[in-house]
C-alpha positions in Angstrom: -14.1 83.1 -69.9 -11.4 84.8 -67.7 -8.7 84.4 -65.5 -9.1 83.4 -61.5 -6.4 83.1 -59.3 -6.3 81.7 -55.5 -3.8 80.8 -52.9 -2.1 77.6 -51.4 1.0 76.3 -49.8 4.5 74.1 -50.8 6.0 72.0 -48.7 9.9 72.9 -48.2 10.5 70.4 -45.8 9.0 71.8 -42.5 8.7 75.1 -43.9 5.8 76.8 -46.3 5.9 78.4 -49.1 3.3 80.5 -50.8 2.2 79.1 -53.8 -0.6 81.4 -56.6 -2.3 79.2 -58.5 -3.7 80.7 -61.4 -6.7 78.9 -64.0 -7.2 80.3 -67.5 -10.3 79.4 -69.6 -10.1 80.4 -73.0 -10.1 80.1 -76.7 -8.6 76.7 -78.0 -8.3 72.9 -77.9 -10.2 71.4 -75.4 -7.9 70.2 -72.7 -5.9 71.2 -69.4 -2.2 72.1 -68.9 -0.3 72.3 -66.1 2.8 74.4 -65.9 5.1 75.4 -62.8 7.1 72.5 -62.4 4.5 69.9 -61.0 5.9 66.2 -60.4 4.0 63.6 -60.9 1.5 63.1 -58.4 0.7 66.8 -58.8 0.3 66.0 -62.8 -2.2 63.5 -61.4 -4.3 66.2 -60.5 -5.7 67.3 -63.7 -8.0 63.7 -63.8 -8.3 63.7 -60.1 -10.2 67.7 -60.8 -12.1 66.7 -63.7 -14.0 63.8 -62.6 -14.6 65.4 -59.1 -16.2 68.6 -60.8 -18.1 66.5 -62.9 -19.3 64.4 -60.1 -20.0 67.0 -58.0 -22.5 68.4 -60.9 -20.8 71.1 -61.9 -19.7 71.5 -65.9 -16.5 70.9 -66.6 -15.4 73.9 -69.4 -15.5 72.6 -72.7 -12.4 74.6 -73.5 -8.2 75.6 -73.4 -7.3 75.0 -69.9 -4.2 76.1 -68.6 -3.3 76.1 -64.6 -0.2 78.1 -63.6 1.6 77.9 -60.4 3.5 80.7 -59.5 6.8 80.9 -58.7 7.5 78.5 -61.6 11.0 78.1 -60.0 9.9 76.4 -57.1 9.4 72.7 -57.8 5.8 71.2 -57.1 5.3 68.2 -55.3 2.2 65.9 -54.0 -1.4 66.3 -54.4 -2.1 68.9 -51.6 -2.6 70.8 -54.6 -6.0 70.1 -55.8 -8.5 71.7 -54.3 -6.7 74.9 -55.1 -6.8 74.3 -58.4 -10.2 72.9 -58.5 -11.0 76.1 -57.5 -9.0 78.2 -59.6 -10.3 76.7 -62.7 -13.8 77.1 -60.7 -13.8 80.8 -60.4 -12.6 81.2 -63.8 -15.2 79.2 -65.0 -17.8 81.4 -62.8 -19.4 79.0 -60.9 -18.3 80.9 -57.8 -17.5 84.4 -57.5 -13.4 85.1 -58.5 -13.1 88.0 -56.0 -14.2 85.2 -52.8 -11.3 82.2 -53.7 -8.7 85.3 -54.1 -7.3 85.7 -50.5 -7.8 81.9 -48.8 -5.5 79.6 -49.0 -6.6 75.7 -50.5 -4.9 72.7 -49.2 -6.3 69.1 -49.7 -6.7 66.2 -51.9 -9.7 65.4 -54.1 -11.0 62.1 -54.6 -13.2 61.0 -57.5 -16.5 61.5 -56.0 -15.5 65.6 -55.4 -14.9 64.1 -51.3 -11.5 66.2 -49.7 -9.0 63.8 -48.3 -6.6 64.8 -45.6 -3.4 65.2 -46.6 0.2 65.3 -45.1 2.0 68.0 -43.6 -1.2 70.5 -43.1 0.4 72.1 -39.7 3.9 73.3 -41.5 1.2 74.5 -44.2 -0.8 76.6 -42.3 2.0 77.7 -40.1 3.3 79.2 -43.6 -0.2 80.5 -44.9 0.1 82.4 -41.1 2.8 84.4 -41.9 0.9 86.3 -43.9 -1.4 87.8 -41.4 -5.2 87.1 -40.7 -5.7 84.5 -43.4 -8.4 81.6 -44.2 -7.0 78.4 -44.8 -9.7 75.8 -46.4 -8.7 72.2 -45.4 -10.2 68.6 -45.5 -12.4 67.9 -42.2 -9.8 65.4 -41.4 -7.1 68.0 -41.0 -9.3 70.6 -38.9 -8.1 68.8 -35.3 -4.3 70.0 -36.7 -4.9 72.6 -38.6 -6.6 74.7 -35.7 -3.3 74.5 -33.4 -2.2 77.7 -35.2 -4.0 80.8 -33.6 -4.8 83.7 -35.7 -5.4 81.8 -38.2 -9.7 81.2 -39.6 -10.0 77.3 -40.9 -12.6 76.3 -42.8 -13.1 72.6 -42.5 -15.4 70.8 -45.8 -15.8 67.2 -46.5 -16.1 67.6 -50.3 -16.4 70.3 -53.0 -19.8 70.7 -53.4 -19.8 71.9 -49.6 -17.5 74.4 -50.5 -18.6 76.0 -53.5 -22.3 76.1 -51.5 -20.4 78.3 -49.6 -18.3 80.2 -51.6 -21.4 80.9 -53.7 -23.8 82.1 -50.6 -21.3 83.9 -48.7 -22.5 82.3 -45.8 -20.8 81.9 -42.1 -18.1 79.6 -42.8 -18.1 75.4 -41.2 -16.7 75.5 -38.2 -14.7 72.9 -36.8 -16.6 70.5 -34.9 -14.9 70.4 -30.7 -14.5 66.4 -31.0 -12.8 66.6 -34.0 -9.3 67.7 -32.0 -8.6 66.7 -28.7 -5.1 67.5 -27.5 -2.9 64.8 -25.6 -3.7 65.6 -22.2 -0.3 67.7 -20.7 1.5 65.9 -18.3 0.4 62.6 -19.2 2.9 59.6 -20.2 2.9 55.6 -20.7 1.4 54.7 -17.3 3.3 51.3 -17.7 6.7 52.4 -17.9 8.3 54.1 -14.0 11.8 54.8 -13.1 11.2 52.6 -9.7 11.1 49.7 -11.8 14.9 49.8 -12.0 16.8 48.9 -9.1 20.4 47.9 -8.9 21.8 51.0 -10.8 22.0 54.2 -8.5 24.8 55.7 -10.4 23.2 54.6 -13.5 19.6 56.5 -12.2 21.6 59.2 -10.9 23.1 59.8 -14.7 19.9 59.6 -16.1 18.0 62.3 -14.0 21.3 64.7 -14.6 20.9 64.2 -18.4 16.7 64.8 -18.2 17.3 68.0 -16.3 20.1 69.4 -18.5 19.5 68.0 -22.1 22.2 66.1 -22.2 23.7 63.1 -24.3 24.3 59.5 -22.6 26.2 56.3 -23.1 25.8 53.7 -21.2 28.0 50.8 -21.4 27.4 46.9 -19.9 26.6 43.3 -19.8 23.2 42.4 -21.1 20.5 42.1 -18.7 21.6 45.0 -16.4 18.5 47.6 -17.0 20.6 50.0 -19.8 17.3 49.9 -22.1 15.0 50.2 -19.5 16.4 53.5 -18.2 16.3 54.8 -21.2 12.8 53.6 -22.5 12.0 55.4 -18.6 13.8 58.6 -19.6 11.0 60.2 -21.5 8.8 59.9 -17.8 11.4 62.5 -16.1 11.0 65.2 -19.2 8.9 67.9 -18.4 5.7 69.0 -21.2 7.0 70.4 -24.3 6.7 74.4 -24.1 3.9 75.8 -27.1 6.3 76.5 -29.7 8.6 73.4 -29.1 5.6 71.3 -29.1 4.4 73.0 -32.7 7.6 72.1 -33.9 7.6 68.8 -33.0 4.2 68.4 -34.2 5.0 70.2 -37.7 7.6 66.8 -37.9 5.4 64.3 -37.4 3.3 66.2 -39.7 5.4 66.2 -42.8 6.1 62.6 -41.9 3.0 61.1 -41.6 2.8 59.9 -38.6 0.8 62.0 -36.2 -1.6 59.7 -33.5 -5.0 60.0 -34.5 -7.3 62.2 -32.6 -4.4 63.2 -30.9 -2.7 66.3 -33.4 -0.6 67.9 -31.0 2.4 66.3 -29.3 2.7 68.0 -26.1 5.2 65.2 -24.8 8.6 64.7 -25.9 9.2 62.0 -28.2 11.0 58.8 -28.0 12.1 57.6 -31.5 14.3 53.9 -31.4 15.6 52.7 -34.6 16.2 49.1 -35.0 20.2 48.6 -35.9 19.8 47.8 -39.3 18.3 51.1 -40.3 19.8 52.9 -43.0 21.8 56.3 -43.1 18.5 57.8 -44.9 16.1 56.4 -42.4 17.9 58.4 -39.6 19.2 61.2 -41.2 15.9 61.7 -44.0 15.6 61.2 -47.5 13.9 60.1 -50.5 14.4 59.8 -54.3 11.7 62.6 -54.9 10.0 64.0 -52.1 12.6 64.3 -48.5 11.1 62.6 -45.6 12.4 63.6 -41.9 14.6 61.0 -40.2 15.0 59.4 -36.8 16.7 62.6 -35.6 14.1 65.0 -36.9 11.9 63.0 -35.5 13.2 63.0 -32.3 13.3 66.5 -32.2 13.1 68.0 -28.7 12.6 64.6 -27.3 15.0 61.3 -27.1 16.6 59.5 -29.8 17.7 55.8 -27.9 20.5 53.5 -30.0 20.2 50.2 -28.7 23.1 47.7 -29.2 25.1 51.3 -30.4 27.7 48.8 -32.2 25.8 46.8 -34.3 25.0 50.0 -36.5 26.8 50.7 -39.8 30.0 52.9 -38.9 28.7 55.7 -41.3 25.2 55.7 -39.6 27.0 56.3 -36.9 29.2 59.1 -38.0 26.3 60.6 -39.5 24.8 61.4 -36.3 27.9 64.0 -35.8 26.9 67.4 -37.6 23.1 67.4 -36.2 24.5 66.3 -32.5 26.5 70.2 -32.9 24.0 72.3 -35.1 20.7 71.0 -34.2 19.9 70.3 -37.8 20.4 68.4 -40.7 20.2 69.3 -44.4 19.2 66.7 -47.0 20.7 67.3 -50.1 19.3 66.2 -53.6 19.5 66.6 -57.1 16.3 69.1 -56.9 18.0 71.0 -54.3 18.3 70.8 -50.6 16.3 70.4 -47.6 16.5 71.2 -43.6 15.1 69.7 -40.9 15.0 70.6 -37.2 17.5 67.8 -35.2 17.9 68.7 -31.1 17.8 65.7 -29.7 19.3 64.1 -26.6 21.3 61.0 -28.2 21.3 57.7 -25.6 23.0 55.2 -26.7 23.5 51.1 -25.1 26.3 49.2 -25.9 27.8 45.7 -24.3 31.3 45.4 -23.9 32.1 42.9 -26.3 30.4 40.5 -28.6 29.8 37.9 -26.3 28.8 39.8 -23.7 30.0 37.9 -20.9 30.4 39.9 -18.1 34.1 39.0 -16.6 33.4 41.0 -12.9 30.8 38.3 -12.1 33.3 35.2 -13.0 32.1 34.7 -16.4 35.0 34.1 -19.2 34.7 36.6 -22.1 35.9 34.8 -25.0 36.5 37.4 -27.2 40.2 38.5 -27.5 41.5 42.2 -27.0 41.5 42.8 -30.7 38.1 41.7 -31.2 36.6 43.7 -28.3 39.0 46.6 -29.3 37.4 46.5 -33.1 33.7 46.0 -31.4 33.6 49.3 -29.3 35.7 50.9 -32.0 33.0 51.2 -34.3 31.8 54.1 -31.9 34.0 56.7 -33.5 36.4 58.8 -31.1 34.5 62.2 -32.3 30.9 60.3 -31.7 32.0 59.9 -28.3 33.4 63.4 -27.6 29.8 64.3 -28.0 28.7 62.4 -25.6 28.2 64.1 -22.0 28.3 61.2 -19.6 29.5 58.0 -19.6 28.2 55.2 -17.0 28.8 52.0 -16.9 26.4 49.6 -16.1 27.4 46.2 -14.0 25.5 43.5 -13.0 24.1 43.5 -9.1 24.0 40.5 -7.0 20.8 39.5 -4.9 21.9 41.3 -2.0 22.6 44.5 -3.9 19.1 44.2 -5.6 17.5 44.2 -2.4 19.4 46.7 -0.8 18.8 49.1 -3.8 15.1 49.1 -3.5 15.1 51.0 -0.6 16.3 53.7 -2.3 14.3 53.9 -5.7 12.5 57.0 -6.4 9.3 56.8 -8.4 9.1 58.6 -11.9 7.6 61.5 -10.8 9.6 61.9 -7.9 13.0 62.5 -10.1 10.4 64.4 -12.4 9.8 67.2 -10.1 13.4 67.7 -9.3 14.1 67.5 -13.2 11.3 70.2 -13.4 12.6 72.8 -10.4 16.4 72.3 -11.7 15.0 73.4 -15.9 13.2 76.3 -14.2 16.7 77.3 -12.4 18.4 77.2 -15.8 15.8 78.9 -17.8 16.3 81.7 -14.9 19.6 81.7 -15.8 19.5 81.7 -19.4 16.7 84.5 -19.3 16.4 86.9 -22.0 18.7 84.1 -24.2 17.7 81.6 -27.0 18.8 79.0 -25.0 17.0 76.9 -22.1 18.8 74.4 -21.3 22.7 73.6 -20.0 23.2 71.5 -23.3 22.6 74.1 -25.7 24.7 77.0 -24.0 27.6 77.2 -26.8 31.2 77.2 -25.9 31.8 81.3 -26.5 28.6 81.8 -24.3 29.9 79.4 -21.8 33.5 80.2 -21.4 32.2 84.2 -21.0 29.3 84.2 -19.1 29.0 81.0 -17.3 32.5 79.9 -16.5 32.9 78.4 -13.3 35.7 79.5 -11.4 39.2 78.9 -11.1 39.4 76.5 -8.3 36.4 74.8 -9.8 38.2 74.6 -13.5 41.7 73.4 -11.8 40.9 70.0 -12.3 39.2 70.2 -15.9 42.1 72.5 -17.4 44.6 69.2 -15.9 43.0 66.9 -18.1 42.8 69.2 -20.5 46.7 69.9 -20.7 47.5 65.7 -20.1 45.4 65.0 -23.2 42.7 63.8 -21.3 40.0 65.7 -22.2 39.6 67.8 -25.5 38.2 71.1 -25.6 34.9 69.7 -26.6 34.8 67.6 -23.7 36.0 70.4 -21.4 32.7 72.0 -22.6 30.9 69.0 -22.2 31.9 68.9 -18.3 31.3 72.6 -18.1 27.6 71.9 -18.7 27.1 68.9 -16.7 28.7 70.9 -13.8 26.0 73.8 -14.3 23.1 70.7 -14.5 24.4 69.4 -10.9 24.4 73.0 -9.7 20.9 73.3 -10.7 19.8 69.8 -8.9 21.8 71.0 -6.0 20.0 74.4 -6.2 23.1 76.3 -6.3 23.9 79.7 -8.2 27.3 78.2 -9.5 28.8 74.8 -10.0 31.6 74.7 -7.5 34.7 72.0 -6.8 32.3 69.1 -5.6 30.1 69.5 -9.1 32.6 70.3 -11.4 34.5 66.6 -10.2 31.6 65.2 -10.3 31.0 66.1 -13.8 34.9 65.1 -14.7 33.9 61.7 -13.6 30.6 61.4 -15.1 32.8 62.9 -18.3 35.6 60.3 -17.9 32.9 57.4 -17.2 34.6 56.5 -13.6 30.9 55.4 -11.5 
């Protein structure tokens, strides 16, 4: 009887932690302990172990078991745990060889029967167990398509524990991941159903949206029903270029943790589009959860699109909530067990009509709702929530005549997508050797010092700015709308033209 020690991970939101597990077989009353403060899924495992050793013919000790999981300060959660501590309490046993389960990591859940079941959050895992160096990270078969989108990194794949203790005992070549089992979403590719050209009657409203896709920034669009404002933005995601390696590992880390990668399909090259129906609750966009934090709407639109339809029917505080991860680019979930942080860059669209009717008074219809009640309708978008906003467009309805005079004129997605494309490239020249690639993430210091426009350019800005017109947020706002329009314009700087331009977008004048 001795002591065995391996390896595995904990889940701190998107981010690893290394976790020893430790088995000791010795002297005492027969039974198994587990200490390190494990929850109760994770207390779960000492069944879940015993009747897969024993079903996998291999003797369960007849003895004092007691499993340690070091640091004993960090808390425990889920069942990602067991194979690690089937194996611990395997090696100290000395069915397999202590010195060969001491530097992999184990990640997966065990059923009955000894099979390994995939488990959540294996990418944010491994990404963890990587920063350790060359490692080996055991995982279910399941898991192998995500698990191998870290490089550097050896994974093991097994279906069930006797195919891993065959080779932990032999010291043969390790499984290797079978080339079906991952296939990546093909770059470049997007819904086939869904094109920019399908939208006529709303140049300005077009025009807004291919700024916003080239600079990263946030829209509101404002209108009768019936005028296109959710089919631009379910289009928006068409004009995004592919997500860059480490944005797409990101992204993928998420969805991950959340549960909800597409099968066959681990990583997300493509930006996502998450829509939350108006009822949703503050913890289903900002994350939460009673025991273990779950990623929200905004971390789940993380490097992609997060799309508010009918803005005003939302909860006032859901709203609100949407301020502190709009200017940090994350959100931290705090609980009684202690706090969690999730990644939240989004681009934030939002739809609204202009009052509860909806009756659209420019085209002879009455609007029967009084000032005060249209007043109190658009006033549950908060005055901050809309500083944080970069353009403003509103959205009327087109006659016949317009409609046919538009079509003309429509540009297919990829069309707008190529000039979206050449005008990121000219800002990621620009922002070369920074943290930043895009207009919208360029913070105010940075901005004001390095990219100012110039003084005939700012003239107009700094006059909206003194009549209360514009706050300094919103000065910033216009700044980087200015440098997106210089970009489509393939210009070095935003000049007089772009920076009004901007102003207006800013201001919401079409």
């Amino acid at each position: 009887m001795a002591v065995a020690r391996t390896r595995s991970v904990a889940l701190m939101g998107v981010s690893g932690r290394t976790v020893e597990v430790e088995a000791d077989v010795g002297n005492g009353l027969a039974g198994i302990h587990l200490i390190g403060l494990p929850d109760t899924a994770l207390s779960e495992a000492r069944d879940r172990v015993r009747s897969a050793m024993v079903n996998s013919h291999y003797p369960w000790p007849d003895a004092r078991i007691i499993v340690s999981l070091f640091p004993a300060s960090l808390p425990k959660r889920g069942s990602q745990f067991d194979l690690a501590i089937a194996v611990a309490i395997l090696g100290a046993a000395g069915v397999v060889p202590a010195e060969r389960i001491a530097e992999p990591f184990f990640l997966g859940e065990l059923g009955l029967d000894g099979r390994l079941r995939p488990v959540r959050g294996i990418l944010p895992s491994v990404l963890g167990a990587a920063k350790h160096g060359d490692v080996t990270v055991v995982v279910p078969s399941a898991n192998s398509a995500e698990a191998v989108l870290v490089p550097d990194v050896q994974v093991v794949p097994v279906a069930d524990l006797r195919q891993l203790v065959e080779w932990l005992r032999g010291g043969a070549d390790p499984p290797k991941p079978e080339a079906e089992e991952f296939v990546e979403t093909p770059r470049g590719s997007s819904s086939t159903d869904l094109d920019l050209a399908d939208v006529v009657g709303q140049p300005v409203a077009r025009r807004a949206l291919e700024v916003c896709a080239a600079g990263g920034h946030n829209l509101w669009m404002l209108g009768p029903p019936g005028t296109g404002k959710t089919m631009l933005a379910e289009r928006l995601p068409t004009l995004l270029p592919d997500l860059e390696l480490d944005h797409a590992l990101e992204v993928t880390a998420i969805h991950s943790v959340a549960g909800v990668l597409p099968p066959n399909a681990p990583m997300m090259s493509r930006p996502p589009f998450v829509s939350p129906h108006h009822t949703a609750t503050s913890a289903a966009i900002i994350g939460g959860g009673s025991t273990v934090v779950r990623p929200g709407a905004v971390s789940l639109a993380h490097r992609g699109i997060l799309f508010m339809d009918e803005a005003p029917e939302f909860p006032r505080p859901v709203l609100d909530a949407l301020r502190q991860p709009l200017e940090s680019g994350r959100v931290t979930v705090s609980r009684a067990a202690g706090s969690v942080t999730f990644p939240a860059r989004f681009m934030l669209i939002l739809a609204a009509n202009p009052c509860p009717c909806a009756q659209a008074e420019d085209q002879g219809d009455t609007c029967r709702c009084s000032p005060t009640v249209r007043r109190r309708y658009l006033g549950r978008l908060s005055g901050p929530l809309l500083d944080r906003i970069d353009m403003k467009v509103t959205a009327t309805r087109s006659s016949r005549r317009e409609l046919l005079a538009d079509r003309q004129f429509v540009e297919t997605s990829k069309t707008v997508a190529e000039r979206v494309l050449m005008a990121r490239e000219r800002a990621a020249k620009r922002l070369a050797g920074t943290q930043w690639r895009s207009n919208a993430e360029i913070p105010s210091s940075v901005l004001h010092s390095d990219y100012r426009p110039s003084a005939e350019a700012m003239r107009p800005m700094t006059a909206c700015l003194d009549s209360g017109a514009l706050t300094a947020r919103g000065l910033d706002r216009a700044v980087r709308v200015a440098w997106t329009l210089a970009d489509l314009s393939d210009k070095d700087a935003p000049g007089q033209d772009e920076t009004n331009t901007a102003l207006s977008f800013w201001l919401g004048v079409s």
